[in-house]
C-alpha positions in Angstrom: 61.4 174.6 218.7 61.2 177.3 216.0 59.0 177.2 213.1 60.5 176.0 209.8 59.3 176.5 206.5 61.2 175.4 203.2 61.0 177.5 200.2 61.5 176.0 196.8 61.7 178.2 194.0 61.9 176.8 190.4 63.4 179.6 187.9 63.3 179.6 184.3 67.1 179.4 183.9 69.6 176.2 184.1 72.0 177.4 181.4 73.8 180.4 182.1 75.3 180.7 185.5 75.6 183.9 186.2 72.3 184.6 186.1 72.0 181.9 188.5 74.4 182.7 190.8 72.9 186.6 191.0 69.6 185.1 191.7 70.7 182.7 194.6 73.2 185.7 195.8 69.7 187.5 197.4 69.0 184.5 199.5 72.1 184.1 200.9 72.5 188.0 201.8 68.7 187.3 203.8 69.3 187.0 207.5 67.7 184.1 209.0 67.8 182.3 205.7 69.8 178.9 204.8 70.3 177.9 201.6 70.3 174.2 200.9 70.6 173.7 197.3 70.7 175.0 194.0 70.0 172.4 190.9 70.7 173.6 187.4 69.2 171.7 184.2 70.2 172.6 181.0 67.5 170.6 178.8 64.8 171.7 180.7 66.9 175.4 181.3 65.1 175.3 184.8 66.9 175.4 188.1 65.4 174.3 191.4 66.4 176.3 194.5 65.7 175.2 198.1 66.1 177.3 201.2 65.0 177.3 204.9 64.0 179.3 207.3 61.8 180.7 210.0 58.5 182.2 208.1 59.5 185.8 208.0 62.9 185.4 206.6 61.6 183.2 204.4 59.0 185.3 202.8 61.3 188.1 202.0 64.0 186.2 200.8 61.3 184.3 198.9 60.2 187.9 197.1 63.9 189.3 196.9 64.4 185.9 194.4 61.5 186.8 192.4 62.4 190.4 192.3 65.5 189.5 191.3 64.3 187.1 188.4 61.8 189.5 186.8 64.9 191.7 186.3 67.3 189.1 184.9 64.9 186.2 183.0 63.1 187.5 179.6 60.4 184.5 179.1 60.2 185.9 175.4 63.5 184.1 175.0 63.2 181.0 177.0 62.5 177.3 175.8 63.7 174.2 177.8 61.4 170.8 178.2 59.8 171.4 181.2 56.2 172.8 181.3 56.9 176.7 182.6 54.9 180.0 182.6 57.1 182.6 184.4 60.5 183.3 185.2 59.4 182.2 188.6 57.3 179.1 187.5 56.6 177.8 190.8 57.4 178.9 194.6 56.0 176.5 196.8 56.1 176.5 200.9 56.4 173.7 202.5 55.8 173.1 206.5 59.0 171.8 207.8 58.9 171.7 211.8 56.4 173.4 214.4 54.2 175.1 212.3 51.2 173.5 209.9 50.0 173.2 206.0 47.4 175.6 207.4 49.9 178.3 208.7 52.0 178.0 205.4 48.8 178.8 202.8 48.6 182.0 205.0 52.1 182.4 204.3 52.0 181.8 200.6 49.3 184.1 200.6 50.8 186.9 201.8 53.9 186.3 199.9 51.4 186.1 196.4 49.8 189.4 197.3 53.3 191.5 197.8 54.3 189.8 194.3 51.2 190.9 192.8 51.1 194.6 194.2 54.8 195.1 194.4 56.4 193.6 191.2 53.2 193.4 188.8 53.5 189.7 188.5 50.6 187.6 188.0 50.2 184.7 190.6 48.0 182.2 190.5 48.0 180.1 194.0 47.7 176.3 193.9 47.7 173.3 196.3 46.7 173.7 200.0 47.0 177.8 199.0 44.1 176.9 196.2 41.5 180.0 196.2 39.5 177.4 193.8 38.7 174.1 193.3 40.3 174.0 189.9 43.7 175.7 190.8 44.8 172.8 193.5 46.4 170.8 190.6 49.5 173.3 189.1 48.8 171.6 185.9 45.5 173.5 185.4 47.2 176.6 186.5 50.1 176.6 183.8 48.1 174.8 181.3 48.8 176.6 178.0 52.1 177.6 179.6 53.8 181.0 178.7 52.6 180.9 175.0 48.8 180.8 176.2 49.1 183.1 179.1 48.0 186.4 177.1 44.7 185.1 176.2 44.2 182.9 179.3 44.8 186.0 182.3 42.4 188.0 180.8 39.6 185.4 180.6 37.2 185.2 183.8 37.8 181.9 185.1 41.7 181.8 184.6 42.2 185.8 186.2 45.0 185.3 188.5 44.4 185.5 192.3 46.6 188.2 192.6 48.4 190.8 190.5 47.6 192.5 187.0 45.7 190.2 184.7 46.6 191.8 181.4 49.3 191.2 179.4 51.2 193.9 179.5 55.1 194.7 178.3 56.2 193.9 182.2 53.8 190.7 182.0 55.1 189.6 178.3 58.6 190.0 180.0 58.3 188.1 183.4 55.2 185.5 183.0 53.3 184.5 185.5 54.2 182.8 189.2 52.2 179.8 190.9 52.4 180.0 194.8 51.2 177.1 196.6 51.2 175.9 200.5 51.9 172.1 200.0 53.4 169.0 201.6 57.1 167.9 200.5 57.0 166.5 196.8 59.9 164.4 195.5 61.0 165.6 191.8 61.9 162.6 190.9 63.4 161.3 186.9 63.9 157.9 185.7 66.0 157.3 182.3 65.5 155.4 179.9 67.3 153.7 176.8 65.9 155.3 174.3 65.1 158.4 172.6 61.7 158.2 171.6 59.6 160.8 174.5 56.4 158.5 173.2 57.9 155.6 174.6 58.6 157.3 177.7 55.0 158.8 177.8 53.3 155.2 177.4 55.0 154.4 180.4 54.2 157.6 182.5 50.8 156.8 181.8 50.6 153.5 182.9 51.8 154.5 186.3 50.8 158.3 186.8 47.5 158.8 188.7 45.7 160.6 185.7 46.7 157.8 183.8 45.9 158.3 180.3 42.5 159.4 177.5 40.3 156.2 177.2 39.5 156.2 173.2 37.4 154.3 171.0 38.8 151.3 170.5 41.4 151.4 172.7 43.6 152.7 169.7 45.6 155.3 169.6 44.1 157.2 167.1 40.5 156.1 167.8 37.9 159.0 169.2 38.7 160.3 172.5 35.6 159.1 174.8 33.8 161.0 177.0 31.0 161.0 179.1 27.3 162.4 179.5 28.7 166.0 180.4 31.3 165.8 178.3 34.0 165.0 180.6 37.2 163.4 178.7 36.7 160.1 180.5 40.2 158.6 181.1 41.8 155.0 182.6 43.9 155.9 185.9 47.3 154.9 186.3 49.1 152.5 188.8 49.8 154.9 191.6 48.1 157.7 193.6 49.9 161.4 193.7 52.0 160.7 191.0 52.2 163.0 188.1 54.7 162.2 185.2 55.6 162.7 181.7 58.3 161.8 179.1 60.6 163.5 177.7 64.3 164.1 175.6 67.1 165.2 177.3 69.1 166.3 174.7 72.0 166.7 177.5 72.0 162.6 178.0 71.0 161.6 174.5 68.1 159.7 176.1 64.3 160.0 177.3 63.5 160.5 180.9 60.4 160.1 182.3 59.8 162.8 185.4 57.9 162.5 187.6 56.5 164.2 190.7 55.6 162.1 193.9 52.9 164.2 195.8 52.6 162.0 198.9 55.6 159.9 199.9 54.1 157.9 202.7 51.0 156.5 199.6 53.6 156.7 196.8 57.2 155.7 197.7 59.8 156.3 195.6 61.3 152.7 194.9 58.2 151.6 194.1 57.8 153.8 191.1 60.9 152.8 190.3 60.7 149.2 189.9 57.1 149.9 188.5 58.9 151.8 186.1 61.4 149.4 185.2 58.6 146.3 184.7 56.0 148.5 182.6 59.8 149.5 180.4 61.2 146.2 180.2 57.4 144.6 178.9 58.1 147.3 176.1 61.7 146.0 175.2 63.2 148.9 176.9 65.3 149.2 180.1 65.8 151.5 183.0 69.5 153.0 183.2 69.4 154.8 186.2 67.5 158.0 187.6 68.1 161.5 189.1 66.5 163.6 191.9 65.8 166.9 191.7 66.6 169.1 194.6 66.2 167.2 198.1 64.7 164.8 199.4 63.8 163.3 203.0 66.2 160.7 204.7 62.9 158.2 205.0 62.7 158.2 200.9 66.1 156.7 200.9 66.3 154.8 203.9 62.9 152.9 203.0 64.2 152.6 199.4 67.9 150.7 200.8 65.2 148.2 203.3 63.0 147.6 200.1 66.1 146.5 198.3 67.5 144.5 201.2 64.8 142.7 201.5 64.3 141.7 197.9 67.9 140.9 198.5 67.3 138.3 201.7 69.7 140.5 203.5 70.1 142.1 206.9 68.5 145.8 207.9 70.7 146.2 211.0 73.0 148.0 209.4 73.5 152.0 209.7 71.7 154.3 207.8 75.0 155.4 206.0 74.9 151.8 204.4 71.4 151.4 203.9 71.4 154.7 202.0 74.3 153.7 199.8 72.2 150.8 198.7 69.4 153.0 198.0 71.8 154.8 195.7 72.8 152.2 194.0 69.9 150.5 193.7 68.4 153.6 192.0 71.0 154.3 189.5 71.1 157.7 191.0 74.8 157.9 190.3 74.4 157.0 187.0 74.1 160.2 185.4 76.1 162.8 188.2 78.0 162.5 191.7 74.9 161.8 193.9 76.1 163.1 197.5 73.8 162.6 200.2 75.3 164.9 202.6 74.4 167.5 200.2 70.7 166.0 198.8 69.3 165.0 202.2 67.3 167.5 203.7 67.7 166.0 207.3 71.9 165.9 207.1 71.6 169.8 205.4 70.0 171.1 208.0 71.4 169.2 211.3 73.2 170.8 214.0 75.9 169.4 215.9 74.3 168.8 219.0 76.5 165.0 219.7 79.9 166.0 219.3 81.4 162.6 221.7 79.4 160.7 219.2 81.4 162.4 216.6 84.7 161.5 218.2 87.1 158.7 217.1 87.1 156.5 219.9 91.1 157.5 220.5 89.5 161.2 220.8 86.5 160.3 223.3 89.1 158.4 225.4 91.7 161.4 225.3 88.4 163.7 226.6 87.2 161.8 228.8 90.9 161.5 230.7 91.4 165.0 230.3 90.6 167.4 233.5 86.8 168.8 231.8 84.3 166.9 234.4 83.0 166.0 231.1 82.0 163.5 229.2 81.5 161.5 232.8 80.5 158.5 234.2 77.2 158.7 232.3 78.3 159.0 228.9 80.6 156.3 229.8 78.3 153.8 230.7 76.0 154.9 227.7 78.9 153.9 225.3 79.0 150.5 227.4 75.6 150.2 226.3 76.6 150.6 223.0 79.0 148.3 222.5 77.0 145.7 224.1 74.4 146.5 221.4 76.8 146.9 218.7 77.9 143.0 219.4 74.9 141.7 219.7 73.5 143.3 216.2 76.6 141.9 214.8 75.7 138.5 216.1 72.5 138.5 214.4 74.3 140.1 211.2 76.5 137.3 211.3 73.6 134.5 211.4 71.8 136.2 209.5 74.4 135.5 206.6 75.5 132.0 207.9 76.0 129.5 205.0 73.0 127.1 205.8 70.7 129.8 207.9 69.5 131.0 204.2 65.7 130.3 206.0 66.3 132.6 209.0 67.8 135.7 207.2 64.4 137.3 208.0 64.5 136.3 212.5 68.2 137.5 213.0 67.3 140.8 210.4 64.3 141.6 212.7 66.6 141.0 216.1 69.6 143.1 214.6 67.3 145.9 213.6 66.0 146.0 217.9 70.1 145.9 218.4 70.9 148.7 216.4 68.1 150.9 217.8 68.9 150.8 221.2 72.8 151.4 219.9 71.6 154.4 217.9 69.2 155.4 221.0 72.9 155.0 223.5 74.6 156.8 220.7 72.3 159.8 221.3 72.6 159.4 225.2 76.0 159.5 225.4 75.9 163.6 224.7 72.8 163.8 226.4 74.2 162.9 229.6 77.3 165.6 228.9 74.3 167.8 227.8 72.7 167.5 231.3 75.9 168.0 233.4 76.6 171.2 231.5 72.6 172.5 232.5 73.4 172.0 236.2 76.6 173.7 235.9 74.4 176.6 234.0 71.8 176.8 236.5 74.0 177.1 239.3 76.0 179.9 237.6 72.7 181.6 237.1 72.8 185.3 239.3 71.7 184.7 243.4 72.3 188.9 244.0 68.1 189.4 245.0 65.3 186.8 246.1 63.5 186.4 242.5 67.1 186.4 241.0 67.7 183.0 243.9 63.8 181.3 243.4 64.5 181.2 239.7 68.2 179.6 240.2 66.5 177.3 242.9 63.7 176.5 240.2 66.7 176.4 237.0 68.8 174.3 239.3 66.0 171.7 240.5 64.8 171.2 236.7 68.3 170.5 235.3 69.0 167.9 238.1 65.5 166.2 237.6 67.0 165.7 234.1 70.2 165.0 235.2 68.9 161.7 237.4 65.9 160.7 233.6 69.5 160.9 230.9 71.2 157.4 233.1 67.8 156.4 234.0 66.8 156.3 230.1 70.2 154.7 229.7 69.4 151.7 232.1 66.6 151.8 230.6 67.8 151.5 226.6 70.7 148.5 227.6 68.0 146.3 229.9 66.3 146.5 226.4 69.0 145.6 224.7 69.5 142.0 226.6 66.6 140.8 225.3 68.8 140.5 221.8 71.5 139.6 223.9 69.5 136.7 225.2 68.2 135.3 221.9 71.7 135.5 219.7 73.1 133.3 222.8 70.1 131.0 222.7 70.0 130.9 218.6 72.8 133.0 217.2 75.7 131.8 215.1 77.6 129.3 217.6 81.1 130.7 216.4 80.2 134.2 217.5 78.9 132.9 221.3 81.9 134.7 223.2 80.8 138.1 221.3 77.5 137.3 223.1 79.2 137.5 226.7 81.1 140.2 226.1 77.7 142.1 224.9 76.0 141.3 228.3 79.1 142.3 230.3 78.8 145.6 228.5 75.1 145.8 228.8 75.5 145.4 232.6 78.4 147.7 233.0 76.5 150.1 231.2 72.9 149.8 233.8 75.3 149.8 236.8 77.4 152.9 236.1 74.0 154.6 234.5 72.5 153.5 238.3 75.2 155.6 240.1 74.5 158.9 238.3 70.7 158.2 239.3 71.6 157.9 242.7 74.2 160.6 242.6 72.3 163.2 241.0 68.8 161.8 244.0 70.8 163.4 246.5 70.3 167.2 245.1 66.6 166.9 244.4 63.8 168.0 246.7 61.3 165.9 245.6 61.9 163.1 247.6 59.0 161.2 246.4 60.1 161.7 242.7 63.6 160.3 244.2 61.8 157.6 245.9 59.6 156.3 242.8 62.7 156.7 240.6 65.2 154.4 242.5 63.0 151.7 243.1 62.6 151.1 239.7 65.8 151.3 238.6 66.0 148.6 241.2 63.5 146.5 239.5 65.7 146.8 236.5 69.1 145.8 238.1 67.5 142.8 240.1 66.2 141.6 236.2 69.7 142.1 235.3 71.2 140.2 237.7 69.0 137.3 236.2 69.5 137.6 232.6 73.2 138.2 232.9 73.5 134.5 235.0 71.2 132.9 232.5 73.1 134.3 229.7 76.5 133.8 231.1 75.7 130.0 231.7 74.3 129.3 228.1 77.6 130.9 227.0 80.1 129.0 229.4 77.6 125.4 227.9 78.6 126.3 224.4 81.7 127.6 224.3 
């Protein structure tokens, strides 16, 4: 697997176009380089960029933008809502796949040195790329923002980690950059009914994690309080790794509070959301929607959609698509703009199309598999058994779980449907994986046999590929013995009406364990390790004999109600 690191940029300029489509043009003419997204704001005249890449690629494209926006951005003409310092505000690396936060401060580092040297930009580095204690937080860093940054850079404690720290005509022209190494942060902003940014703020304070300045009193204009050192002493907010302020977005004609989530997996989204919505509605104001920023991960949204469910007594067996849409609308993230989340999910952006039969329309996978390729097969055949036999039982326990009368059970069929529809999500996958492991033996045999290292590594190539060839249907026998264990509990306590759907689903499960069992025993014969063979069959023998068991039992609870 390659390393992947995502770069996301955030340039003072949302207005004028042209000088953000020059800016993103440099990333795009980067080899190596995938841009993802590019989000214009015109209150806060700051637009967030988001590309991917292996490290190198990443890290020139990464200093081609911020070359590009020293020449084009003059920060003595900027103002928008949003805290900034630099034409470049922030540049922040983010780990993405095979490579660690470690790895990426390295990265940043290297990337903030070249910035300093090259361009004459001041950089200060924060989060995991911190050099000191006090620059981990990027509101230290661009605390006084542009305005402040002449008499800050020249000052010992505040000299940037890298490049020039005075304030010089290139300086006064391009600010100052903040580089970090850091984990994937949701920019995340909430509207609300009202124009008043104090409002907002009282809010943002109740939930962020610096919370707000205890004071004397505990009114608003009493004496800020501090401590023996004389440390502002201050009442934390609701969450951890949340940052957040209000603001008016002249644009809308309302306040927005925005917020940054820090840690996903502490903070989730649609929690701040509906924490957001009580601490508004106590205040006689009301949440109309919200907006991301950028992208975001599939898990924000998909545990978002469940969290709603749930509140909703409804069913999670249903696809992501579905469960994301609910997450949509739950969020208001509609409300302002078209939210599309093939375009705002980072997972869907950067996907490949490795499961084209999946893709199919079933009158397309049948036309294929007729057709004289040798492929899709027997194996992919009997994987798509195994998903129909999933499929009807998940929809069984959909069913129930929505039965007039069942209100009290919505939660034991939800639990049931969600096993069924991942073992039809894991058959999905195997269907292509079995076509995937036809075409490697096909490959290794058409590997060059012209000298004897050339014929040892075809011999090696070829015994490898058909090892996998005999785990795919294996994994598939496998995947649909699990999924009779749903199969078994929507005949024994699923809706009544829908007992037929039941049979057919164990009919398909077993049709889907014997075909898979053929392609293990086809593939046994090529292999030379004939204890691997041995070990493999007999327990794919266990697994039919168990079959054989279920399936009676199953079929004669079916048969007794029907």
């Amino acid at each position: 697997m390659k390393k992947l690191i995502e770069c996301v940029p955030n340039i003072s300029e949302g207005r004028n176009m042209n000088t953000i489509n020059s800016i993103t043009e440099v990333i795009k003419k980067c080899d190596g380089v995938r841009l993802l997204n590019v989000d214009p704001g015109k209150a806060t005249n700051r637009t967030v960029i988001t590309f991917i890449g292996e490290p190198e690629p990443v890290l020139e494209a990464a200093y081609q933008l911020i070359s590009k926006s020293k020449e084009l951005i003059d920060m003595r003409n900027h103002k928008g809502e949003h805290p900034r310092m630099g034409a470049v505000d922030v540049c922040p690396l983010v780990p993405i796949s095979n490579t660690t936060i470690e790895e990426t401060a390295a990265y940043a580092h290297r990337l903030s040195e070249r910035v300093g040297k090259e361009l004459g930009i001041p950089v200060y580095c924060y989060e995991r790329a911190a050099k000191k204690k006090e620059r981990v937080n990027l509101a230290n860093c661009r605390s006084g923002e542009y305005e402040g940054l002449q008499k800050k850079i020249s000052t010992k404690n505040w000299k940037p980690d890298y490049g020039p720290n005075n304030f010089n005509s290139s300086v006064e022209k391009s600010g100052a950059t903040a580089i970090a190494a850091r984990d994937f942060l949701i920019a995340y902003n909430v509207n609300i009914n009202t124009t008043s940014t104090r409002r907002a703020n009282s809010i943002a304070f109740d939930l962020r994690e610096a919370g707000r300045i205890k004071r004397e009193g505990e009114k608003l204009n009493g004496k800020i309080l501090k401590d023996k050192k004389g440390n502002v002493l201050r009442e934390p907010g609701h969450f951890k790794n949340l940052k957040g302020i209000g603001w008016y977005i002249e644009e809308y004609g309302i306040a927005q509070i925005s917020y940054n989530l820090t840690n996903i997996n502490t903070t989730p989204l649609h929690e701040v959301f509906d924490k957001t919505c009580e601490r508004a509605q106590i205040r006689g104001l009301r949440v109309t929607g919200s907006e991301l920023i950028g992208l975001v991960p599939k898990k924000v949204l998909i545990d978002a959609g469940k969290y709603f469910l749930v509140k909703q007594k409804r069913s999670l067996a249903i696809p992501d698509k579905d469960i994301i849409h609910i997450a949509i609308k739950s969020l208001g993230l509609d409300e302002l703009s078209k939210f599309n989340p093939n375009e705002r999910i980072i997972e869907y952006l950067i996907k490949t199309n490795d499961n084209p039969l999946a893709k199919m329309t079933i009158t397309d996978f049948a036309n294929e598999t007729s057709s004289e390729s040798p492929a899709p097969g027997g194996g992919s055949i009997a994987a798509y058994c195994g998903v129909l036999g999933s499929a009807l039982a998940t929809m069984v326990a959909n069913l129930s779980a929505h039965k007039r009368g069942w209100d009290d059970r919505w939660e034991f069929f939800s639990k049931w449907g969600e096993k069924g529809i991942g073992c039809q999500n894991q058959l999905l996958d195997l269907v292509d994986r079995d076509t995937h492991a036809f075409n490697e033996i096909m490959n290794a045999y058409s590997l060059p046999k012209e000298n004897s290292k050339q014929i040892a590594i075809r011999n090696e190539e070829i015994q490898k590929a058909t090892k996998n060839a005999i785990n795919v249907p294996f994994e598939i026998m496998k995947t649909s013995f699990d999924s009779i264990e749903v199969i078994m509990k929507m005949a024994e306590e699923g809706n009544p009406n829908s007992i037929s759907d039941a049979g057919v689903a164990m009919h398909c499960a077993r049709a889907a364990i014997m075909g898979a069992f053929l392609n293990v025993k086809i593939n046994c014969k090529d292999l030379e390790d004939k204890n691997y063979v041995k070990k493999t069959i007999k327990s794919a023998k266990i697994i039919i004999d168990k079959t054989n068991l279920l399936e009676a039992r199953i079929l004669k609870i079916v048969e007794e109600k029907l």
